[in-house]
Kinemage of the C-alpha trace (Angstrom):
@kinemage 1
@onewidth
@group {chain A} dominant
@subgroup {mainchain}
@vectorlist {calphas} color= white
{ca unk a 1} P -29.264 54.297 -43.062
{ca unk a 2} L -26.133 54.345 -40.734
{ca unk a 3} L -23.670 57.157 -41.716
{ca unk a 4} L -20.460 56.948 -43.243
{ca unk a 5} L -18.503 57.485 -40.172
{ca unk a 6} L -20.269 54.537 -38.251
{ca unk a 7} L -19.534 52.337 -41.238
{ca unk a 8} L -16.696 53.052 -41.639
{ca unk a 9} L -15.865 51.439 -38.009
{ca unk a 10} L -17.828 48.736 -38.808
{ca unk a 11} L -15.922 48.138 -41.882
{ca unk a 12} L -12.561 48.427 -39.718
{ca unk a 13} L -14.444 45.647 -36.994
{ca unk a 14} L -14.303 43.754 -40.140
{ca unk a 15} L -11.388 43.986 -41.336
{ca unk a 16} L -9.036 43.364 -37.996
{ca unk a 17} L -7.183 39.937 -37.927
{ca unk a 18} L -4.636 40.796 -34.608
{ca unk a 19} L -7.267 42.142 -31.693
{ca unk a 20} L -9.797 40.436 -30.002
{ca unk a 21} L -13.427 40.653 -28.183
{ca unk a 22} L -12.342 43.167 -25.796
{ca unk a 23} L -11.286 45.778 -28.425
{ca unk a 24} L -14.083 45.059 -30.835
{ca unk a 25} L -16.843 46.010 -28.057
{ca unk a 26} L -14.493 48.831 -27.253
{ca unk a 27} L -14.542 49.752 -31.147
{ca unk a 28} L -18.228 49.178 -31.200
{ca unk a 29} L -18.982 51.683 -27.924
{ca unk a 30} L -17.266 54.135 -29.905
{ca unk a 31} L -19.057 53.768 -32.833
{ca unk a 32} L -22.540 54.311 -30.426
{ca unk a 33} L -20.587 57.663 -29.597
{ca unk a 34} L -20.168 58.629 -33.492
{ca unk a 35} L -23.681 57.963 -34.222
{ca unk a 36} L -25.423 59.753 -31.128
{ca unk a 37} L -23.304 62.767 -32.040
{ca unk a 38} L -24.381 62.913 -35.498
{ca unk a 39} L -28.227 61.397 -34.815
{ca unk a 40} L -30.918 62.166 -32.647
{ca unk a 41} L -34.742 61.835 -32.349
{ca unk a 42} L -36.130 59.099 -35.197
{ca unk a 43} L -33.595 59.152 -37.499
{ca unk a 44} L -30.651 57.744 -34.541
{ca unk a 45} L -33.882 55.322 -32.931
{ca unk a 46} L -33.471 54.312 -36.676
{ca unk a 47} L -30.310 54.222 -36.973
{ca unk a 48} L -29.731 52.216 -33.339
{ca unk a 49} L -32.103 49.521 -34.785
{ca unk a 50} L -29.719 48.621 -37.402
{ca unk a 51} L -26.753 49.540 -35.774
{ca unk a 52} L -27.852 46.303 -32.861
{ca unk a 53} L -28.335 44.191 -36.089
{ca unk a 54} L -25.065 44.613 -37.623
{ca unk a 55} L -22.519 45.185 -34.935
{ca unk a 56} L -23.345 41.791 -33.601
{ca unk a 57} L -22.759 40.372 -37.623
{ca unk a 58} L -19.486 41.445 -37.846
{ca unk a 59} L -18.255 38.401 -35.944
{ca unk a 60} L -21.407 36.553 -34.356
{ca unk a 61} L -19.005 34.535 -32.491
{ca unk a 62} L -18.016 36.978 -30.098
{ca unk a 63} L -20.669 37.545 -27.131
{ca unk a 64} L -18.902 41.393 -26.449
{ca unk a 65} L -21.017 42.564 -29.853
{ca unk a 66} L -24.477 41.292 -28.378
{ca unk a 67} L -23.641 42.309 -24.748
{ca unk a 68} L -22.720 45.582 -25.972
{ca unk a 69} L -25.970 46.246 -28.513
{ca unk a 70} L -27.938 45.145 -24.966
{ca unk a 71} L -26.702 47.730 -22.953
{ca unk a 72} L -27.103 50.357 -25.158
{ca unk a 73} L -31.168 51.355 -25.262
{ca unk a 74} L -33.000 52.119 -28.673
{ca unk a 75} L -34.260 55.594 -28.140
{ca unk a 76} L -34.284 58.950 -29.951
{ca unk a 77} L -32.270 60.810 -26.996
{ca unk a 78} L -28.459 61.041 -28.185
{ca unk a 79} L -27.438 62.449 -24.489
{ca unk a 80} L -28.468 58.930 -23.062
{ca unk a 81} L -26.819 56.800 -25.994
{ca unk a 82} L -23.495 58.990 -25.256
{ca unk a 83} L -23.807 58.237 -21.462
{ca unk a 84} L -24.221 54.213 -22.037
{ca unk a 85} L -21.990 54.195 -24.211
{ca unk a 86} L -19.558 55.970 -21.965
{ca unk a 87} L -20.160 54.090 -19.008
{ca unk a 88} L -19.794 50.518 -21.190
{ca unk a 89} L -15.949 52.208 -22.362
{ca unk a 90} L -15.638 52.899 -18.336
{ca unk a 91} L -16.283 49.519 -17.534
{ca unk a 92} L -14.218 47.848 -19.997
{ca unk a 93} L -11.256 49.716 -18.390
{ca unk a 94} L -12.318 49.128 -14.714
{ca unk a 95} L -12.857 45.665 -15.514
{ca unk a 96} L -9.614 44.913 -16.574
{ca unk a 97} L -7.534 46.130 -14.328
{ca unk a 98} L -9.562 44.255 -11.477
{ca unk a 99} L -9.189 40.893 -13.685
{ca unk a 100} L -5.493 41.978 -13.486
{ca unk a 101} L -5.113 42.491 -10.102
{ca unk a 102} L -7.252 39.076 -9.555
{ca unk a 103} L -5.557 36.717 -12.142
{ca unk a 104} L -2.170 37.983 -10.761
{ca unk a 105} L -2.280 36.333 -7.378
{ca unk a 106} L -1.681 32.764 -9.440
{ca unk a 107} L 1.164 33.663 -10.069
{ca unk a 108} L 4.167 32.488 -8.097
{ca unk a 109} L 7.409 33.120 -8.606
{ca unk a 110} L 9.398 30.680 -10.583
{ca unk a 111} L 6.102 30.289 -12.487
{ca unk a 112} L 6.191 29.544 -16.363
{ca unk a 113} L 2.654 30.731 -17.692
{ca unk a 114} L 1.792 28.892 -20.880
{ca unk a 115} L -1.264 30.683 -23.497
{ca unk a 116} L -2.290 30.783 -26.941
{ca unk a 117} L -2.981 33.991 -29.258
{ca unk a 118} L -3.204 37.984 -27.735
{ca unk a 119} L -5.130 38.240 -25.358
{ca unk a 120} L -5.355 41.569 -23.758
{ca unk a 121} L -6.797 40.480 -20.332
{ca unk a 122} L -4.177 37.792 -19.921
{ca unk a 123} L -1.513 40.899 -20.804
{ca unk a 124} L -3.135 42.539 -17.971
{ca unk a 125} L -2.756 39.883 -15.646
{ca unk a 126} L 1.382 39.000 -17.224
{ca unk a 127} L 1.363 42.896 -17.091
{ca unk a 128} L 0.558 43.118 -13.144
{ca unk a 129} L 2.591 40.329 -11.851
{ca unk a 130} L 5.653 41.873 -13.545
{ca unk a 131} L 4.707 45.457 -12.041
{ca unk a 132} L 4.251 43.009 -8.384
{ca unk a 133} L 8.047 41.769 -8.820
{ca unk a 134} L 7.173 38.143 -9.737
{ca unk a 135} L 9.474 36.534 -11.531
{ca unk a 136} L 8.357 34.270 -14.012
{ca unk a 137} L 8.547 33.199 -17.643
{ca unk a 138} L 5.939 32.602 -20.290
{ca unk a 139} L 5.527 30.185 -23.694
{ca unk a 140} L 3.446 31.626 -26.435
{ca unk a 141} L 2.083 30.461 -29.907
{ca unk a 142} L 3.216 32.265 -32.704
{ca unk a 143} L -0.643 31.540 -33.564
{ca unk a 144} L -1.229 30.926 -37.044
{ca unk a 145} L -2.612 32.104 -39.449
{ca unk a 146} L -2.900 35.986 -37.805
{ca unk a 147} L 0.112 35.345 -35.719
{ca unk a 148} L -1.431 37.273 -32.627
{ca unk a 149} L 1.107 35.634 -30.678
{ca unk a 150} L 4.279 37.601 -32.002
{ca unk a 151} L 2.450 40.365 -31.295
{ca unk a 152} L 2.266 39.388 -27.586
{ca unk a 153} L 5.736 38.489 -27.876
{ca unk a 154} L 6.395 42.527 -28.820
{ca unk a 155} L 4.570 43.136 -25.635
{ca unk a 156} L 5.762 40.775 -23.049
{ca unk a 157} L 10.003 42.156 -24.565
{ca unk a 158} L 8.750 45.677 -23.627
{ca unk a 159} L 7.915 44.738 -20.425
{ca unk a 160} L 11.082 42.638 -19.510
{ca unk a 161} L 9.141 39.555 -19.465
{ca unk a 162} L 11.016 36.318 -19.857
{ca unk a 163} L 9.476 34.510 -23.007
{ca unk a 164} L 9.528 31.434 -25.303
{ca unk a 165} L 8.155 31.526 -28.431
{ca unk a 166} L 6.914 28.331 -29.777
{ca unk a 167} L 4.840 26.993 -33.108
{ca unk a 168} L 1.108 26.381 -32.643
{ca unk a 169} L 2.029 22.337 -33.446
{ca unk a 170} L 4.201 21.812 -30.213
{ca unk a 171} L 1.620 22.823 -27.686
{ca unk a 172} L 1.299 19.524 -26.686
{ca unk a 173} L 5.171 19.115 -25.664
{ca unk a 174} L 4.992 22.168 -24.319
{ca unk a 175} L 2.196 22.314 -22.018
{ca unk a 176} L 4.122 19.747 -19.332
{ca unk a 177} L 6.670 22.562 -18.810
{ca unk a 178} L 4.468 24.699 -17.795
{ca unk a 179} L 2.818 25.003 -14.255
{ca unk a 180} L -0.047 27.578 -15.514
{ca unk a 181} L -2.157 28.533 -18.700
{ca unk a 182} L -3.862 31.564 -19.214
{ca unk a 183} L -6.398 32.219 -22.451
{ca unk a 184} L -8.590 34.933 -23.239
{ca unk a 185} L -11.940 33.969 -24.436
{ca unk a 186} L -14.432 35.626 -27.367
{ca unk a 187} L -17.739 34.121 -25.747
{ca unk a 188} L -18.571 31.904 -22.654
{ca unk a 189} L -21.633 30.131 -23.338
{ca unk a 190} L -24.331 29.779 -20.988
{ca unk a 191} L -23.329 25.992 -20.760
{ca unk a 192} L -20.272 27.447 -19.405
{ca unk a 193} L -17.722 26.197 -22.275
{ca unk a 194} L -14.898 28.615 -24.037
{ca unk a 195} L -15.218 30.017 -27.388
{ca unk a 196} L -11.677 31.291 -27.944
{ca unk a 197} L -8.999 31.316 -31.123
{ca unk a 198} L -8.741 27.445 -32.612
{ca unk a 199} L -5.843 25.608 -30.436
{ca unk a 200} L -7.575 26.940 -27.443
{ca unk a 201} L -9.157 23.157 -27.231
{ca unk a 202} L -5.859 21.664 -27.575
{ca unk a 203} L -3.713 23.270 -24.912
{ca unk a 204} L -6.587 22.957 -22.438
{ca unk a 205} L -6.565 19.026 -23.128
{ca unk a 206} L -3.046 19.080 -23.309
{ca unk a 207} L -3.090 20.856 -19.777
{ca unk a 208} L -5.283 18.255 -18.380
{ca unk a 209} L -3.631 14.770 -19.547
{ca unk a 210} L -0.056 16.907 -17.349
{ca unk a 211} L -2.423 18.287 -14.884
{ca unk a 212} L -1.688 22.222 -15.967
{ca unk a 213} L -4.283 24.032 -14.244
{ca unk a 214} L -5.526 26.072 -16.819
{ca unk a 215} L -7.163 29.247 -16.531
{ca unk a 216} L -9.632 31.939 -18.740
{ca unk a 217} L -9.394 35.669 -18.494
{ca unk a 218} L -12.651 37.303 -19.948
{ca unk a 219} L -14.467 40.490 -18.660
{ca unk a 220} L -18.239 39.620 -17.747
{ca unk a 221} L -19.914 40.826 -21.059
{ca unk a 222} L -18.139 38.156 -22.994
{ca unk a 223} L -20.339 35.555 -21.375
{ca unk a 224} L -23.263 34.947 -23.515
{ca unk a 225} L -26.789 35.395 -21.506
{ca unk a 226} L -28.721 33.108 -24.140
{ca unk a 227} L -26.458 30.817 -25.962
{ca unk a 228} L -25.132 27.349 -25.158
{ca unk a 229} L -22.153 25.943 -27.036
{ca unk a 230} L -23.554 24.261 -29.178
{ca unk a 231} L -25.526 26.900 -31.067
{ca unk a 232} L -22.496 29.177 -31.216
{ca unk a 233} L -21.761 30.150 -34.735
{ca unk a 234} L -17.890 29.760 -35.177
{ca unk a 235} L -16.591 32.169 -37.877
{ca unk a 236} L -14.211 30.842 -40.556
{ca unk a 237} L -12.552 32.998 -42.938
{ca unk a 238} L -11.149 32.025 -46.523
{ca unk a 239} L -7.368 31.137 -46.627
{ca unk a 240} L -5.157 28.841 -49.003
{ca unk a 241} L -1.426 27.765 -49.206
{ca unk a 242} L 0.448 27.247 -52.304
{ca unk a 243} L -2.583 27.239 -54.045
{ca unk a 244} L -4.501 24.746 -51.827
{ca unk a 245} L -7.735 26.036 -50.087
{ca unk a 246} L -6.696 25.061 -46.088
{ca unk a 247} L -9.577 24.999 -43.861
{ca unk a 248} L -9.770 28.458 -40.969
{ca unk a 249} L -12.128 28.347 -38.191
{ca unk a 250} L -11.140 31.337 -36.212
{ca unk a 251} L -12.774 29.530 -32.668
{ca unk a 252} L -12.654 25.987 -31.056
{ca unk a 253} L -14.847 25.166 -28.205
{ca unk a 254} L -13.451 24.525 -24.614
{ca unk a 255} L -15.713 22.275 -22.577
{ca unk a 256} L -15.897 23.602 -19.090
{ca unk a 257} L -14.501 20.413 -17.565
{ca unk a 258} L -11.100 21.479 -18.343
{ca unk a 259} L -11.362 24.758 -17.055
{ca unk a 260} L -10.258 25.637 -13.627
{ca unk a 261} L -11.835 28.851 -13.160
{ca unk a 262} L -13.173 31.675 -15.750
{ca unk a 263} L -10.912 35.062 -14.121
{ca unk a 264} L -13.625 37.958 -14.533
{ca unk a 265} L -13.756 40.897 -12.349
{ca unk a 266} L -16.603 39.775 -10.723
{ca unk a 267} L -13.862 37.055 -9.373
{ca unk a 268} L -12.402 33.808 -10.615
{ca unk a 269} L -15.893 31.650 -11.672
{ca unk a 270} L -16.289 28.482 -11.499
{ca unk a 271} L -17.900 26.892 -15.029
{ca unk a 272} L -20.746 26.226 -15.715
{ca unk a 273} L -22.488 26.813 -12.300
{ca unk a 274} L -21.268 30.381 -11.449
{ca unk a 275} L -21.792 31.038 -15.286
């Protein structure tokens, strides 16, 4: 039986519409902390068995969940739960500063960066060329139905950042303006394709037909160790308009054809066979 306090964080995980893979393993590491702090001997092994079965069913679309319940060991001593989960929180921060400093070399100034939804590596890497001096500009999604995308917006006016703000239907007459896109990604299959917010399929295709190199940020536990795309479980989540029930797949799937390199700070991967 987990305690309170852990689901209460898994209730949160739930719950959250705006952030993505990155924050939910960061959410989820935290939640190892609660429970090793509360826990030991049987009663946390006990309590780490189902904490690996439900953290990953919270969203099994995203890889970080399953990556995160692997690296964490099933064992009755707290002090090495609340060191693994401590160095997975470490990592997360190491790792995206490096895909930062990595993803910010491709871009030039005069640049205009296109992407789709929040994704906090790609602010990392928009964050780092600004703090570099490159001048450049950047079209975003509003991206429906969260609207992730004028939360970015927020982000990018804090930082100075020349934006344009666009709806999720004109990526296509967008994309041509743009001489780079940059998406996050929620899982990277083992067949090297992109599981990432819906429209992530469309700009890369609409990249490709105006020959937009286009780019994914993800840190190395979103890619999945087991799963190819076709077995990935895409979560969709009730919604209706006016009274009409309007279909909501949170994820598309982004062949790795159209995907110049996967930015990871292990360096910028070529799909599928660096995957």
């Amino acid at each position: 039986m987990l305690p309170p306090q852990v689901r209460s964080v898994l209730e949160e995980l739930r719950a959250e519409r705006i952030r993505g893979a990155s924050w939910m393993a960061k959410r989820g590491a935290e939640a190892y902390l609660i429970l090793a702090n509360l826990l030991e001997g049987e009663d946390l092994e006990k309590a780490l068995l189902e904490l690996k079965r439900e953290l990953p069913a919270v969203n099994p679309t995203m890889a970080s969940l399953y990556n995160l319940t692997r690296f964490i060991p099933i064992t009755g001593d707290a002090s090495l739960v609340i060191s693994r989960a401590e160095e997975f929180l470490h990592l997360i921060d190491e790792a995206k500063k490096t895909i930062g400093n990595i993803g910010s070399e491709l871009i030039e100034d005069g640049d205009t960066v296109i992407t789709h939804s929040f994704s906090s590596a790609v602010f990392e890497v928009l964050r780092t060329a600004r703090s570099r001096g490159v001048d450049f500009k950047v079209i975003l999604t509003e991206s429906a139905p969260d609207y992730e995308g004028i939360v970015l917006a927020s982000e990018l006016e804090k930082l100075g950042i020349e934006f344009e703000l666009i709806t999720d239907a004109q990526l296509g007459l967008f994309a041509g303006r743009s001489t780079l896109a940059l998406v996050g990604a929620d899982n990277i299959t083992k067949d090297g394709a992109v599981i990432n917010k819906a429209g992530t399929y469309l700009l890369a295709l609409a990249c490709h037909d105006n020959g937009v190199p286009f780019y994914v940020t993800a840190e190395s536990f979103k890619l999945h160790p087991e799963l190819r795309s076709s077995e990935v479980e895409i979560l969709e989540r009730p919604y209706a308009r006016q009274g009409y029930r309007v279909r909501n797949f949170l994820f598309d799937v982004t062949p790795w054809k159209y995907i110049r390199g996967i930015i990871t700070e292990l360096g910028i991967l070529v799909p599928p066979r660096e995957i």
